[in-house]
Structure formats: structure tokens, C-alpha cells
C-alpha positions as CSV (number, residue, x, y, z in Angstrom):
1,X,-8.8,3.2,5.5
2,X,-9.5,-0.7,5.5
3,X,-9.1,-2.3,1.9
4,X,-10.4,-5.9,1.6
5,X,-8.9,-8.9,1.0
6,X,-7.1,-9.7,-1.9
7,X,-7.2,-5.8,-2.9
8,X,-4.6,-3.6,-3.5
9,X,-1.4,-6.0,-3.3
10,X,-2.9,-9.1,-5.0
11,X,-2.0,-9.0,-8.4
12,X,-4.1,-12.6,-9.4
13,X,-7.5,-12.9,-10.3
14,X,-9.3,-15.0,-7.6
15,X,-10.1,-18.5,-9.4
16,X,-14.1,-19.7,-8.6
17,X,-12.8,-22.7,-10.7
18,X,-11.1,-25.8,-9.6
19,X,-7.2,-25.7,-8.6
20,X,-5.1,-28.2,-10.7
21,X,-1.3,-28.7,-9.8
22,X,1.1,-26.3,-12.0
23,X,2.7,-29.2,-13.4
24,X,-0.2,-30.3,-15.0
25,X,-0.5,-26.9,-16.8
26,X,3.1,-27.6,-17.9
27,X,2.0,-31.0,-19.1
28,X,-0.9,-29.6,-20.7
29,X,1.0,-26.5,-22.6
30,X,3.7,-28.8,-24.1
31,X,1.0,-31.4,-25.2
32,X,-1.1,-28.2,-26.6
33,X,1.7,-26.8,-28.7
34,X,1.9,-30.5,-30.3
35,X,-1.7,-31.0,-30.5
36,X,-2.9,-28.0,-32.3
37,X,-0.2,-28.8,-35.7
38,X,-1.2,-32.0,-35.9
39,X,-4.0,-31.3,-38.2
40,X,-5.0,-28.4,-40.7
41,X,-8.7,-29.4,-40.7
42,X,-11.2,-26.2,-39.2
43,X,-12.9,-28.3,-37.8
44,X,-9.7,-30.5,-36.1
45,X,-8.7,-27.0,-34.6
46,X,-12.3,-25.9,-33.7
47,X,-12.4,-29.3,-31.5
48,X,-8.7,-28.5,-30.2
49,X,-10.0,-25.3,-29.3
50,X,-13.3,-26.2,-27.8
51,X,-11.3,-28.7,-25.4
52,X,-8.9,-26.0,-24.8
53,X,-12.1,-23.4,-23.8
54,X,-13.5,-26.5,-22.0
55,X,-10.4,-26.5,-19.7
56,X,-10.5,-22.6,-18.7
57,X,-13.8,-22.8,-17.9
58,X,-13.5,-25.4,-15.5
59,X,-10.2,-23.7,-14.1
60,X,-12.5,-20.7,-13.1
61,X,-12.1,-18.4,-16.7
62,X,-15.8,-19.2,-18.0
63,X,-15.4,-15.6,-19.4
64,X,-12.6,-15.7,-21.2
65,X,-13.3,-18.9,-22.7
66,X,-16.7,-17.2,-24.3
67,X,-14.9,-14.7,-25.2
68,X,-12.2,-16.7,-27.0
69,X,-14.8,-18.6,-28.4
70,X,-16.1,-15.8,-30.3
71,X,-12.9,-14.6,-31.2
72,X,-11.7,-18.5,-33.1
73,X,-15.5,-18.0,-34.7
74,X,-14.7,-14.3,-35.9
75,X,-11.3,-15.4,-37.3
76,X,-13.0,-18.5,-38.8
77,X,-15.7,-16.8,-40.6
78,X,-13.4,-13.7,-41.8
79,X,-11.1,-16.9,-43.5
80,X,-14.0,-18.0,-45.1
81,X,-15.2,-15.0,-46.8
82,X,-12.1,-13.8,-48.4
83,X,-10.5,-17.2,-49.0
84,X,-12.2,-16.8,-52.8
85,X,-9.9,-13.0,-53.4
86,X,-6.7,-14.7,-52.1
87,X,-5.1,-14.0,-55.5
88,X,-4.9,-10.4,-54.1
89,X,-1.6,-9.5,-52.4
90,X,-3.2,-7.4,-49.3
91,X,-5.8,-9.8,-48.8
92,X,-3.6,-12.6,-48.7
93,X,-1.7,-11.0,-46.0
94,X,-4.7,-10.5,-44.3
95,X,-5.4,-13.9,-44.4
96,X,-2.2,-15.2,-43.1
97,X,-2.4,-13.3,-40.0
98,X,-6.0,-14.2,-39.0
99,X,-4.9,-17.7,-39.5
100,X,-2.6,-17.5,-37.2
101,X,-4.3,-15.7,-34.8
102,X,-6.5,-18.4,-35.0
103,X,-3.5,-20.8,-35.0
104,X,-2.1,-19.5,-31.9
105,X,-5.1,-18.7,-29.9
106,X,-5.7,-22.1,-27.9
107,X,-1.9,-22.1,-26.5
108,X,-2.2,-17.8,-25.5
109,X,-5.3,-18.4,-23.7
110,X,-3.7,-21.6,-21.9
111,X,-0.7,-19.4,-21.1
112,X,-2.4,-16.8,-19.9
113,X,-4.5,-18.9,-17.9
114,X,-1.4,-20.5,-16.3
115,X,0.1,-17.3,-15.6
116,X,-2.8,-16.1,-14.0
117,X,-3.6,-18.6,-12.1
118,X,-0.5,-19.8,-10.7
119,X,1.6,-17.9,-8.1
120,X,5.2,-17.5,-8.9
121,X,6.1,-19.8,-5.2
122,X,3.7,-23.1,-6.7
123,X,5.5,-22.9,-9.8
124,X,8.6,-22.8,-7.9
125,X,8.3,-25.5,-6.0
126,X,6.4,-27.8,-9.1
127,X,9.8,-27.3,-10.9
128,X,11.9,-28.1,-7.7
129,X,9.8,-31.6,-7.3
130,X,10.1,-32.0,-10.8
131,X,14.0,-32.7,-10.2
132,X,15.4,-29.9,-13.0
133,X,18.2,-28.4,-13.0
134,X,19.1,-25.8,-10.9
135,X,20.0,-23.2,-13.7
136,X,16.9,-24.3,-15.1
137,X,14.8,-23.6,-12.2
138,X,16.1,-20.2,-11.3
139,X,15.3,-19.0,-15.2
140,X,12.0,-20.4,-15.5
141,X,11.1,-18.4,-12.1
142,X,12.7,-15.0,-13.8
143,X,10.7,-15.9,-16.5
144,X,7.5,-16.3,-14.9
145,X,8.0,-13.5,-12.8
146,X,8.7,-11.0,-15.9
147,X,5.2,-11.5,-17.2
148,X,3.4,-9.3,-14.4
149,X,6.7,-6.9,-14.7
150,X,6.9,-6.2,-18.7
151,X,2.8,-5.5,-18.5
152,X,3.1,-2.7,-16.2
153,X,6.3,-1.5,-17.8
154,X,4.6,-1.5,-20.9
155,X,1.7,0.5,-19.6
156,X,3.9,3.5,-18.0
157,X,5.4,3.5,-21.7
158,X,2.2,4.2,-23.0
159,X,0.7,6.3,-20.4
160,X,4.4,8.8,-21.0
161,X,4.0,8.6,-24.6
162,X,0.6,9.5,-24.7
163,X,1.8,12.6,-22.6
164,X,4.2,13.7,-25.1
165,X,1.7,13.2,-27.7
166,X,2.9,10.4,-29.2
167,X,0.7,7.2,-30.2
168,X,1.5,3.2,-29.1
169,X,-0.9,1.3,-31.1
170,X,-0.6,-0.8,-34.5
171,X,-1.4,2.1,-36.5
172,X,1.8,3.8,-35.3
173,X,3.4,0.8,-36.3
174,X,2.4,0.5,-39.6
175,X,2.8,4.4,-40.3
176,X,5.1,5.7,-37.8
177,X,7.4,2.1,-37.4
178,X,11.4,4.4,-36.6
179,X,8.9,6.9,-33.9
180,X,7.3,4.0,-32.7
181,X,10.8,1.9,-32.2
182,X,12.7,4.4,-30.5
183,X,10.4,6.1,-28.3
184,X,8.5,2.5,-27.3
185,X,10.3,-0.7,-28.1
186,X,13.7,0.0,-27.3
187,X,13.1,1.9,-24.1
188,X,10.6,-1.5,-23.7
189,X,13.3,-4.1,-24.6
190,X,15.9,-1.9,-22.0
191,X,13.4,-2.5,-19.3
192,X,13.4,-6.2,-19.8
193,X,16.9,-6.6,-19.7
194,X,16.7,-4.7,-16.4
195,X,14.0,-6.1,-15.1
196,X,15.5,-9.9,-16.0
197,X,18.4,-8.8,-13.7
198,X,17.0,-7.7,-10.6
199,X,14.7,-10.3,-10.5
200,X,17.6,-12.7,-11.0
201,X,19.5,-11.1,-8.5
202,X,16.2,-11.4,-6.2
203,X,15.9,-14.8,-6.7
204,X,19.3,-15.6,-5.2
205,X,19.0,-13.6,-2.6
206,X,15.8,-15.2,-1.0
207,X,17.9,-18.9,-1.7
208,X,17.1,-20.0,-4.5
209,X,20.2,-21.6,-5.7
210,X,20.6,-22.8,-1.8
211,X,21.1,-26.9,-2.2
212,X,19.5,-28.1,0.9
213,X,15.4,-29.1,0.9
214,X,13.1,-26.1,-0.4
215,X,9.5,-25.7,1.1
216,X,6.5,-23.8,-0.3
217,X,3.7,-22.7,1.7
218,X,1.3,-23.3,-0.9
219,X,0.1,-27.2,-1.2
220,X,1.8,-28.5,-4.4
221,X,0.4,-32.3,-5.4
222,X,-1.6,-34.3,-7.9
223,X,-5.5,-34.2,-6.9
224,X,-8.3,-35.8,-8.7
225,X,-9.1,-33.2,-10.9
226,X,-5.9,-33.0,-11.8
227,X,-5.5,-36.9,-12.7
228,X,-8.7,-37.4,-14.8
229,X,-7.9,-33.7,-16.9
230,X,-4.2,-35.5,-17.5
231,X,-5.7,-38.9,-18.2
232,X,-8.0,-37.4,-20.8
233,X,-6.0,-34.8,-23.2
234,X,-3.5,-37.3,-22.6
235,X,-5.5,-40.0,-24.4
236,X,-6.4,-37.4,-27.1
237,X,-2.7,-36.6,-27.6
238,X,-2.0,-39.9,-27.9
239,X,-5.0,-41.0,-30.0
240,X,-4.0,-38.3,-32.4
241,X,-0.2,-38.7,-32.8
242,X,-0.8,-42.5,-33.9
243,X,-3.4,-41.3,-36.5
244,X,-0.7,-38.8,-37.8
245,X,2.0,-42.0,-37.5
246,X,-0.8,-43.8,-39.5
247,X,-0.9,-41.4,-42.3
248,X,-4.1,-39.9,-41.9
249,X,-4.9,-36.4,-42.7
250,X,-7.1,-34.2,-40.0
């Protein structure tokens, strides 16, 4: 039985957008996680965010940044309506949370997008060009390489709890939180650890500590869509720090 390409073993989603180096993501995530406390303004963060969906769009993830885009506008709109009861305790809570969901959202997304499109060899060989250091280089590729890992450990956690009758949601959580700890996060968090050190172990037996020259097989440089999507968050980053500097609230 003939599968086609990019079926069974390909674990990323096949980007129809353009291909920007992975150090520019990196660029892009640190400037991000600045950029987005800068100002408490909704509509500071709904530009931050609309730049941020702006940029997964054109890396290929048009649906995901509609998606997003309702989500920041749900979030928005629940602040909005119960900002007049915060003088409630519950509601207050609830408030906090989709604030933060909100607060959080453009850097997940950018993440995830990263992740996703990104395979674990480019990001190796970014860092390596990037002159790091070594123990630096071999962590950030455990790292990266967990991500795929800890999602389908969580889902075989689920899928053998949900056999034994035993719910993994937030309502668990909330109502069940020693059930839900010991049967799902600790066996979760044990995983991890596992996980963290075969994959170290993995790295360092395919070289990765080796000192001589490393090569990739995927092309790793600055193109022009990389330069002009550097040149203009860059210029917002910038613009926005000296307004902070300045003393001006956003």
C-alpha cells in the first residue's frame, strides 16, 4: 500500500506560505515578548496582534491567524462586558484570566508557528551559525524536539485515562485537582524527564557535541523576505521602546 508524500512519517504541516530563516523567528519571538508589555492600551495590543496575525498569514497559517483573530476579539469583548461587575470576586478572576489569554496569545501563536514550521535540523544548524555555546545548542535542540514528544505523550495519557474512566479536562481540575495530579500530571511530568534524556542522549550520539564543521541539508540563510519582515517589526520595536523611554503611555 503506497502512502503519499509527506504522509504517515511527516509530522509538519506543509507551509503554502513563504520560508523565512529560523533565526528570524528567534529574532522575532524575543522582540514579541518585549513588544506586547510595552503598552496596556486595547487598541496598542490589538495592533501588536494584528501584526502578529499579519506574520502567520504570510508564513502560510492564514487559518490560524483568523482563527486567533476571533479568539483576541472574543476575549476583548468578554473584558468589556463584565469590566462594570469587577467588584465581584469570581468575576474578577474571570477577568484576569481572559486578560491574559489575551496577553499571551500573540507570542503562543508565534511559537507555535515556529515550532511548526521549522524542522528540528534548520534550527540546529541557525543556532550553530549563530556562534552559541555548545551546551547551549545541544539544550535548545532537546527543547525543541520535546514539543512534538510531550503532545503525543499527553494524548496516550488521555486516551488511558479515558479507558479507566477517568476524565483529563479543566473540569477535573477544578473538581477532581489530587485524581487529576496523580493519575495525569505526575505520570506527564515523569515522561518529560524521560523523554528530556533520551533525546539528550540522541543528540550526542548523532555528533552533536562533535567540534569540527557541522552541515545541514536544509538551506539555512537570510532571503529577502526574511530582510524586509526583520527591517519592519524591527523599526516598530524600536519606534516603540523610545516612545516608552519618552514617557509616553500606549
Amino acid at each position: 500500500m503506497k502512502h503519499p508524500a509527506g504522509g504517515l512519517y511527516t509530522t509538519k504541516r506543509q507551509n503554502n506560505g513563504l520560508v523565512f530563516d529560523p533565526r528570524t523567528k528567534l529574532i522575532l519571538l524575543i522582540e514579541f515578548d518585549i513588544l506586547i508589555f510595552l503598552g496596556r492600551s486595547l487598541f496598542y495590543e490589538m495592533g501588536v496582534f494584528l501584526l502578529c496575525s499579519l506574520i502567520l498569514a504570510v508564513g502560510g497559517h492564514r487559518r490560524n491567524a483568523i482563527k486567533c483573530i476571533g479568539i483576541f476579539a472574543v476575549c476583548a469583548a468578554i473584558e468589556q462586558l463584565i469590566h462594570p461587575y469587577m467588584s465581584h470576586f469570581l468575576i474578577s478572576l474571570v477577568y484576569f484570566a481572559v486578560a491574559l489569554i489575551r496577553k499571551v496569545l500573540p507570542i503562543f501563536i508565534l511559537t507555535k508557528w515556529s515550532v511548526e514550521t521549522t524542522k528540528v535540523s534548520a534550527f540546529v544548524a541557525a543556532l550553530w551559525k549563530m556562534r552559541l555555546p555548545k551546551n547551549m545548542i545541544i539544550t535548545g535542540s532537546v527543547i525543541f524536539r520535546c514539543f512534538p514528544t510531550i503532545r503525543e505523550e499527553w494524548t496516550a495519557i488521555q486516551s488511558a485515562m479515558r479507558m479507566r474512566s477517568i476524565e483529563c479536562n479543566a473540569r477535573s481540575l477544578l473538581f477532581k485537582p489530587s485524581e487529576t495530579i496523580t493519575y495525569i500530571l505526575i505520570p506527564l511530568f515523569i515522561s518529560i524527564l524521560n523523554i528530556s534524556d533520551e533525546l539528550a542522549a540522541a543528540a550526542l550520539c548523532r555528533g552533536l557535541d562533535n567540534p569540527g564543521t557541522h552541515t545541514c541539508m536544509t538551506e539555512i540563510g537570510f532571503k529577502r523576505q526574511d530582510v524586509v519582515l526583520l527591517i519592519l517589526v524591527t523599526s516598530i520595536f524600536a519606534g516603540m521602546c523610545i516612545v516608552r523611554i519618552l514617557g509616553v503611555r500606549l
